[in-house]
PDB file of N, CA, C and O in Angstrom:
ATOM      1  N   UNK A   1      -1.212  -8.474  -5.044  1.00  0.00           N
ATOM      2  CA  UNK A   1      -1.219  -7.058  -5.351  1.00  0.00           C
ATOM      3  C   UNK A   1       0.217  -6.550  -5.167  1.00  0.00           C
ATOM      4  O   UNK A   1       0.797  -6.601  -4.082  1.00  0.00           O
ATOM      5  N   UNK A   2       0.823  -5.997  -6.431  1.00  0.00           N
ATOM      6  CA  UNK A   2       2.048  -5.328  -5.974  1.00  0.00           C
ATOM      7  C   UNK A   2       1.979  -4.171  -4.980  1.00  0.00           C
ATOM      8  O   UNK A   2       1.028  -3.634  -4.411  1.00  0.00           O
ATOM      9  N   UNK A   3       3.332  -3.957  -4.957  1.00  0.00           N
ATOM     10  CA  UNK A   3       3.386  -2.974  -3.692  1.00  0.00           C
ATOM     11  C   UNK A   3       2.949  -1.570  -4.369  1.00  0.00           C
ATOM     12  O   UNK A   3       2.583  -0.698  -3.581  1.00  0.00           O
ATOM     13  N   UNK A   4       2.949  -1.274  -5.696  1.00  0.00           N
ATOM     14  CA  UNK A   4       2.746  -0.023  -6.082  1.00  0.00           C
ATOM     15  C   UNK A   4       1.421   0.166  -5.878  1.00  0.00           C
ATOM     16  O   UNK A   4       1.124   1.301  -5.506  1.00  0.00           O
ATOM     17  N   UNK A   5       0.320  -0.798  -6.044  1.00  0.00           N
ATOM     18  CA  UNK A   5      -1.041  -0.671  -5.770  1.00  0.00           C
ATOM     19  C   UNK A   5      -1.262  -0.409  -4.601  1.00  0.00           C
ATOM     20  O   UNK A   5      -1.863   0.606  -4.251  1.00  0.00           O
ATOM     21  N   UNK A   6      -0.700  -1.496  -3.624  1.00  0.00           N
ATOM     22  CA  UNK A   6      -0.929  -1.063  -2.123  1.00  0.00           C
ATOM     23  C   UNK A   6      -0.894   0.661  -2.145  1.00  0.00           C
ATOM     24  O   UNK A   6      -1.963   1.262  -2.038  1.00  0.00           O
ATOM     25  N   UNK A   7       0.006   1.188  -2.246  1.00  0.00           N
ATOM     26  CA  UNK A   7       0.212   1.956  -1.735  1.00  0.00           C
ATOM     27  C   UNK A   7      -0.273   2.897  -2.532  1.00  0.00           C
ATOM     28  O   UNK A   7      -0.312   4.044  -2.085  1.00  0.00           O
ATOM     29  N   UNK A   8      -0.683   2.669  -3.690  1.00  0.00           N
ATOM     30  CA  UNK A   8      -1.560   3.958  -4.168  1.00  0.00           C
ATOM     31  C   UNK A   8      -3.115   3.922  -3.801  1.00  0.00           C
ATOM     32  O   UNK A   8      -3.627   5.007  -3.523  1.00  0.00           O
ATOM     33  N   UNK A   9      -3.986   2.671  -3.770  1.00  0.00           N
ATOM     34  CA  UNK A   9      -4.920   2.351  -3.058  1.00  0.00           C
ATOM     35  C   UNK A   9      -5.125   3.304  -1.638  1.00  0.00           C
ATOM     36  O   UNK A   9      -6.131   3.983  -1.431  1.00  0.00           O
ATOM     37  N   UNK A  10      -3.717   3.185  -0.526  1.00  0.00           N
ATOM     38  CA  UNK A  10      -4.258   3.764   0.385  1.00  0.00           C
ATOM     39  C   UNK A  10      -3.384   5.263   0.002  1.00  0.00           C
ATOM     40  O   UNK A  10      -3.190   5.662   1.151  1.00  0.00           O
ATOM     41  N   UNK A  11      -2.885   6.093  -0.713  1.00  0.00           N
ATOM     42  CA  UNK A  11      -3.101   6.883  -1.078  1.00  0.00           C
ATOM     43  C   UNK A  11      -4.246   7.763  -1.398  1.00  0.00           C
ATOM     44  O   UNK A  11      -4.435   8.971  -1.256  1.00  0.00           O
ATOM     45  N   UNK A  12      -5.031   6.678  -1.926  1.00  0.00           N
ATOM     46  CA  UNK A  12      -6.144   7.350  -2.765  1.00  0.00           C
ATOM     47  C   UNK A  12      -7.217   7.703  -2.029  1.00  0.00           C
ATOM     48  O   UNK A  12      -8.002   8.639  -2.182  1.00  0.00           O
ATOM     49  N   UNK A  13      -7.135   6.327  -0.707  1.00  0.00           N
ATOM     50  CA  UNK A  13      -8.053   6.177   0.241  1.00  0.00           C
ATOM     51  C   UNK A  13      -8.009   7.369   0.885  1.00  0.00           C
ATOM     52  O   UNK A  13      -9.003   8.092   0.952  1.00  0.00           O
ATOM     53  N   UNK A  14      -6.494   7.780   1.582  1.00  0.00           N
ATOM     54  CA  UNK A  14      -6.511   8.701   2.377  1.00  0.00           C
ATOM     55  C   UNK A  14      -6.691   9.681   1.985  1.00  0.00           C
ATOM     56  O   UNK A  14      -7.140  10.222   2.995  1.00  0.00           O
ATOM     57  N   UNK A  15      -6.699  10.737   0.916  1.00  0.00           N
ATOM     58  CA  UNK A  15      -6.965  11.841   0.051  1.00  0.00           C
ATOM     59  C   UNK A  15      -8.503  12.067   0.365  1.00  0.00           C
ATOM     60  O   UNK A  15      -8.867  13.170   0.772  1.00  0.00           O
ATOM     61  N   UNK A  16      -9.466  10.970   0.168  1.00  0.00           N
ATOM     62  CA  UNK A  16     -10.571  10.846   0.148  1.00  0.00           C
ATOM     63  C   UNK A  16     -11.466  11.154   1.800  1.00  0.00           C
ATOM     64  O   UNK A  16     -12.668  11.337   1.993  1.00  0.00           O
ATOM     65  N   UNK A  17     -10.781  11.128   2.387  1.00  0.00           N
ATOM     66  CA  UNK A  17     -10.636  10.599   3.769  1.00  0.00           C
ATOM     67  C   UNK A  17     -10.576  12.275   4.055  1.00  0.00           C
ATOM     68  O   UNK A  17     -11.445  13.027   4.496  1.00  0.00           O
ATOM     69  N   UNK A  18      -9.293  12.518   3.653  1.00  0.00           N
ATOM     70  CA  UNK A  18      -8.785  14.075   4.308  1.00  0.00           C
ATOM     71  C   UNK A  18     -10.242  15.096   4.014  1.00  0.00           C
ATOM     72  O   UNK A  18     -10.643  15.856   4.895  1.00  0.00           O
ATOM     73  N   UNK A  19     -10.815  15.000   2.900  1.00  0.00           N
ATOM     74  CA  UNK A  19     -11.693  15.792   2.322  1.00  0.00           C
ATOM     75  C   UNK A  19     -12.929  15.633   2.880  1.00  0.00           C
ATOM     76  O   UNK A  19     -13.717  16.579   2.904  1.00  0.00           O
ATOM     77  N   UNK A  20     -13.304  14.169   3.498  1.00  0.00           N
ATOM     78  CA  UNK A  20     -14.247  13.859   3.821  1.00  0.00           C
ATOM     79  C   UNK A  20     -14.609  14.029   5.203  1.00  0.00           C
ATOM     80  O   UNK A  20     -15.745  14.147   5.664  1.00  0.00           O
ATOM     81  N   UNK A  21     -13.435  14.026   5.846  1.00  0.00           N
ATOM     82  CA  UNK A  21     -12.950  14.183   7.503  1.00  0.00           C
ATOM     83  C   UNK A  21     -13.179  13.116   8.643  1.00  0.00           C
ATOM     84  O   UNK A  21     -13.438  13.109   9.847  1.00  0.00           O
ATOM     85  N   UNK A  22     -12.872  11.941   7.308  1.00  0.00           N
ATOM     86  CA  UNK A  22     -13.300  10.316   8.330  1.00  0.00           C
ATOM     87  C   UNK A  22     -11.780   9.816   8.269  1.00  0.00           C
ATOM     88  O   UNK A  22     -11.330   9.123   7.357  1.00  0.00           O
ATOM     89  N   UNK A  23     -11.110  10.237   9.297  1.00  0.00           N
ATOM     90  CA  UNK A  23      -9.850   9.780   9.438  1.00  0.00           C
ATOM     91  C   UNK A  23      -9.556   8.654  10.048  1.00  0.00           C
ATOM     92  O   UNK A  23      -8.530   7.986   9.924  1.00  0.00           O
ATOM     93  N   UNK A  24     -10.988   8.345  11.080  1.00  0.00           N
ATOM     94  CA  UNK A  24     -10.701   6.706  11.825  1.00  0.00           C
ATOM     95  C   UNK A  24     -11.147   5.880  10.488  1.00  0.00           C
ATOM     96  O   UNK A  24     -10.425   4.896  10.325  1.00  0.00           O
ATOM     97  N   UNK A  25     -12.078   6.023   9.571  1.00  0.00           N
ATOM     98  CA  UNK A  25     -11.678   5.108   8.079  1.00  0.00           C
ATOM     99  C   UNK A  25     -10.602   4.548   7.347  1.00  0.00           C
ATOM    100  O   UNK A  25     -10.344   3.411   6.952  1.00  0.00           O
ATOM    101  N   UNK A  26      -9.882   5.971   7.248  1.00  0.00           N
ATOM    102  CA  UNK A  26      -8.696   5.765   6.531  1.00  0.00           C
ATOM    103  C   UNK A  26      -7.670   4.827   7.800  1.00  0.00           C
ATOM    104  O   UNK A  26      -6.852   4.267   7.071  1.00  0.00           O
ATOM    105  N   UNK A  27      -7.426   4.523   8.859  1.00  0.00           N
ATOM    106  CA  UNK A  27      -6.885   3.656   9.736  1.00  0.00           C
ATOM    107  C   UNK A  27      -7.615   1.999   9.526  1.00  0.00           C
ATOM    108  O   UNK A  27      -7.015   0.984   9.174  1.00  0.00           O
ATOM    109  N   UNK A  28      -9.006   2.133   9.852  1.00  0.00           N
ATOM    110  CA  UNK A  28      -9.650   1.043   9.399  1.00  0.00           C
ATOM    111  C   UNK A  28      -9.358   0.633   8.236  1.00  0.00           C
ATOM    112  O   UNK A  28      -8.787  -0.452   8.345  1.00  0.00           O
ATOM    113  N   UNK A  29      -9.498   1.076   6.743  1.00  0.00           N
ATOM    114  CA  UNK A  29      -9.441   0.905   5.632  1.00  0.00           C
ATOM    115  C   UNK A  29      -8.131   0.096   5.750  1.00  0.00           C
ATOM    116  O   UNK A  29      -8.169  -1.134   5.800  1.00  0.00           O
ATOM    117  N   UNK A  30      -6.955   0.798   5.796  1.00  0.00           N
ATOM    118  CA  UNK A  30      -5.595   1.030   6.013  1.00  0.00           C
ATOM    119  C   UNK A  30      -5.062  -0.985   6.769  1.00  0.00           C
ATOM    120  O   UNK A  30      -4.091  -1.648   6.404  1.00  0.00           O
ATOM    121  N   UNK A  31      -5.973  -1.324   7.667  1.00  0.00           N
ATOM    122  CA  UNK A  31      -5.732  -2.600   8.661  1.00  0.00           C
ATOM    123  C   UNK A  31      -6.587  -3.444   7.496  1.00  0.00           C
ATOM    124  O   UNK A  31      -6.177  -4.596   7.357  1.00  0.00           O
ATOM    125  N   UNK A  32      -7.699  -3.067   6.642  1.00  0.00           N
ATOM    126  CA  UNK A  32      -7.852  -3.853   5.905  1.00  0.00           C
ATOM    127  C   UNK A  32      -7.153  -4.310   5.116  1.00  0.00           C
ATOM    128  O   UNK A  32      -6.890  -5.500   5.292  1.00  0.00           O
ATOM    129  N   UNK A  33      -6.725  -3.835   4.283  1.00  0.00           N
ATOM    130  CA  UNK A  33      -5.931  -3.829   3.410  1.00  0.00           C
ATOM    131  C   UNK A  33      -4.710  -4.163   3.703  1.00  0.00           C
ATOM    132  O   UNK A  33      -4.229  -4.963   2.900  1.00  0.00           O
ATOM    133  N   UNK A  34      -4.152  -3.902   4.403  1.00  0.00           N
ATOM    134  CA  UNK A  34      -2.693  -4.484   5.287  1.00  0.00           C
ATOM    135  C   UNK A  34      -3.273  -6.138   5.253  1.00  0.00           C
ATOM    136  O   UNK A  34      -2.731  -6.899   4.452  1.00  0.00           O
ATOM    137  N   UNK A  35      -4.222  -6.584   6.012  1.00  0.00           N
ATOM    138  CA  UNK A  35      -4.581  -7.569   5.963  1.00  0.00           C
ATOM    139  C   UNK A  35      -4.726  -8.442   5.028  1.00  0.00           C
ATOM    140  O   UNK A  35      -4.008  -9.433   4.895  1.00  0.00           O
ATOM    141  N   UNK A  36      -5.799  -8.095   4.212  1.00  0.00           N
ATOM    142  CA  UNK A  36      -6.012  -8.426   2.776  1.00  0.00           C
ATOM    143  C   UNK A  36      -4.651  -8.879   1.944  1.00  0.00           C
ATOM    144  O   UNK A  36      -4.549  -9.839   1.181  1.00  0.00           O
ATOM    145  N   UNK A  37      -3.623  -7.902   2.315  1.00  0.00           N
ATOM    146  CA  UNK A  37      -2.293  -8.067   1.605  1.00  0.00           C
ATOM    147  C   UNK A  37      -1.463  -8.929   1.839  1.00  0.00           C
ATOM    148  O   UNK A  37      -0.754  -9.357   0.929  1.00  0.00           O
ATOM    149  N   UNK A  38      -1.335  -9.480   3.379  1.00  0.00           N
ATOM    150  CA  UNK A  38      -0.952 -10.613   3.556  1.00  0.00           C
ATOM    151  C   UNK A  38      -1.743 -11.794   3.990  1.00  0.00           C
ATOM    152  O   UNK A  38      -1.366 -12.371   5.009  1.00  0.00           O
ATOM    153  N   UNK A  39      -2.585 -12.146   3.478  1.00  0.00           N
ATOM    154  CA  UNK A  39      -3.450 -13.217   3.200  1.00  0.00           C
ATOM    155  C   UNK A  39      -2.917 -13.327   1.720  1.00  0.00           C
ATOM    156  O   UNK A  39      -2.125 -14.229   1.448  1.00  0.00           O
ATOM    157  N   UNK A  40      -3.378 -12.326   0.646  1.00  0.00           N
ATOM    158  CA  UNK A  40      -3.166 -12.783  -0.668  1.00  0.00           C
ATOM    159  C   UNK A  40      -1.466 -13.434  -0.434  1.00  0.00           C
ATOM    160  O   UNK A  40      -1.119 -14.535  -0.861  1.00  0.00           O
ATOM    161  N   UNK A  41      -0.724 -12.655   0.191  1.00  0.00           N
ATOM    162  CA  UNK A  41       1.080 -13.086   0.186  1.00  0.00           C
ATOM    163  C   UNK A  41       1.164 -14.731   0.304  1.00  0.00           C
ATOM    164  O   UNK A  41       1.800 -15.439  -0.477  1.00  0.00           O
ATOM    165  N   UNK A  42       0.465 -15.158   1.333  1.00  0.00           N
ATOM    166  CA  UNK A  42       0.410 -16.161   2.315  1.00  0.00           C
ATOM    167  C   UNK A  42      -0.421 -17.426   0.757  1.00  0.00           C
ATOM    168  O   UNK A  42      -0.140 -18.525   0.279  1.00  0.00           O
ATOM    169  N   UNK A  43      -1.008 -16.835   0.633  1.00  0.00           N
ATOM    170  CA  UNK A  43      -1.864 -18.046  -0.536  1.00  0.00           C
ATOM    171  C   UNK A  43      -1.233 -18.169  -1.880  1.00  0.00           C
ATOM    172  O   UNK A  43      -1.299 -19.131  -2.645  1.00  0.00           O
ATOM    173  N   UNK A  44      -0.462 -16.765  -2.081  1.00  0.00           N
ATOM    174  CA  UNK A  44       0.397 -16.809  -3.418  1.00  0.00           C
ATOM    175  C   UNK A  44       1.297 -17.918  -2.959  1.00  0.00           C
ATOM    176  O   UNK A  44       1.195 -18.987  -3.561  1.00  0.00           O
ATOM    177  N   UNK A  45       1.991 -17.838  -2.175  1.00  0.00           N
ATOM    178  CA  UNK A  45       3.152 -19.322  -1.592  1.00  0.00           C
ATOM    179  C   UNK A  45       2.343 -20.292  -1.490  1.00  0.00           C
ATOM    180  O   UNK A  45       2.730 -21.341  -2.005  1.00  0.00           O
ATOM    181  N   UNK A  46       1.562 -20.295  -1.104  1.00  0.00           N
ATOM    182  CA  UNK A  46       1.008 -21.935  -0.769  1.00  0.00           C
ATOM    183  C   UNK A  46       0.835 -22.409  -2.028  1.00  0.00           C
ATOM    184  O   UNK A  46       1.263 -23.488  -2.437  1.00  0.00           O
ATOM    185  N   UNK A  47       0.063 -21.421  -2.791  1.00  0.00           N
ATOM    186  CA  UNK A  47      -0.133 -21.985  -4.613  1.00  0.00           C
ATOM    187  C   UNK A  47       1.243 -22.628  -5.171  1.00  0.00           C
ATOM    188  O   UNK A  47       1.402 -23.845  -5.267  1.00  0.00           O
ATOM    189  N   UNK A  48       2.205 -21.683  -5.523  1.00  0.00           N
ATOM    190  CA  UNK A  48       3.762 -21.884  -5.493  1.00  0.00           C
ATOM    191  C   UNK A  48       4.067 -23.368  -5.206  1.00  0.00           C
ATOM    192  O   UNK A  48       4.291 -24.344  -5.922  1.00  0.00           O
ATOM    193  N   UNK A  49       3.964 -23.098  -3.508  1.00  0.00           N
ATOM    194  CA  UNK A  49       4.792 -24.588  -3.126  1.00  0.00           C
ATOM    195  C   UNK A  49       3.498 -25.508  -3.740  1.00  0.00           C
ATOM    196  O   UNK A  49       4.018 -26.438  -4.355  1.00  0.00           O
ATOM    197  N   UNK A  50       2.589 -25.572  -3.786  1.00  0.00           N
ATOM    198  CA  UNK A  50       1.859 -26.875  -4.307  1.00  0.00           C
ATOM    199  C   UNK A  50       1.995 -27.223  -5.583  1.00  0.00           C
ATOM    200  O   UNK A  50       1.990 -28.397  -5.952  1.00  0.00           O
ATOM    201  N   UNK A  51       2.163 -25.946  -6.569  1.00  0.00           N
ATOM    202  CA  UNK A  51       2.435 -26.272  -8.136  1.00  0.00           C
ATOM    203  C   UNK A  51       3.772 -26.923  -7.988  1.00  0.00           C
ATOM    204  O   UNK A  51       3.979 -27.937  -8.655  1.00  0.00           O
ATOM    205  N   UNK A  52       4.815 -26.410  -7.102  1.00  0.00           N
ATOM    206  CA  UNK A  52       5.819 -27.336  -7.017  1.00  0.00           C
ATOM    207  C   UNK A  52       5.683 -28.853  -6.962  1.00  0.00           C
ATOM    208  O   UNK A  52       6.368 -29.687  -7.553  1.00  0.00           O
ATOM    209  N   UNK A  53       4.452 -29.077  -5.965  1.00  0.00           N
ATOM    210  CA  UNK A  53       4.893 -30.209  -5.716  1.00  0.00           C
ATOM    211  C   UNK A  53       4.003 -31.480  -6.903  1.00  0.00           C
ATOM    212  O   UNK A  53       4.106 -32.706  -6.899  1.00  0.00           O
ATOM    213  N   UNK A  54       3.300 -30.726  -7.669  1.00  0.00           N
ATOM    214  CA  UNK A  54       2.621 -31.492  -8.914  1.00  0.00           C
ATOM    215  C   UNK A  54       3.351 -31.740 -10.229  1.00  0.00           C
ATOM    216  O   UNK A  54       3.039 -32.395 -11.223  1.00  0.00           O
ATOM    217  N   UNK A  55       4.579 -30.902  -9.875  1.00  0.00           N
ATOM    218  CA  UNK A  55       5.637 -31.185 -11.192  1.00  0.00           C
ATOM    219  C   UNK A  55       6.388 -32.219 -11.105  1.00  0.00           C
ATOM    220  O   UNK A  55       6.767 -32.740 -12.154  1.00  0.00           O
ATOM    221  N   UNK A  56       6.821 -32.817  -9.725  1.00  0.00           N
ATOM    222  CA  UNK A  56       7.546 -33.465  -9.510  1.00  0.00           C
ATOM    223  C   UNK A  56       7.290 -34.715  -9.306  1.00  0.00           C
ATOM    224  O   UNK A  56       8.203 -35.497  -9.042  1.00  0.00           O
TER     225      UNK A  56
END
C-alpha cells in the first residue's frame, strides 16, 4: 500500500470516528493498519529478494 493510501485510509477512518465519538477506534484502527503496513513492507522484500534469487 502506498503511503498516499495509508494515510488517506486513516484520514477517512478518523473523520468517521470524530462524528461517531469512538476515538479509542480510530487509535486501534490506526495500530492496525500501522501493522498491516509493515507486514505487507516486510513480504514485499522477501518476494523481491527471492525473485532475485530465481533469476540467477
Amino acid at each position: 500500500m502506498s503511503k498516499f493510501w495509508f494515510y488517506f485510509w486513516i484520514i477517512v477512518i478518523a473523520i468517521i470516528a470524530i462524528f461517531t465519538g469512538e476515538i479509542a477506534t480510530v487509535m486501534m484502527l490506526f495500530l492496525i493498519l500501522l501493522s498491516l503496513n509493515g507486514i505487507h513492507a516486510t513480504v514485499e522484500n522477501f518476494y523481491e529478494d527471492w525473485k532475485s534469487r530465481q533469476i540467477r
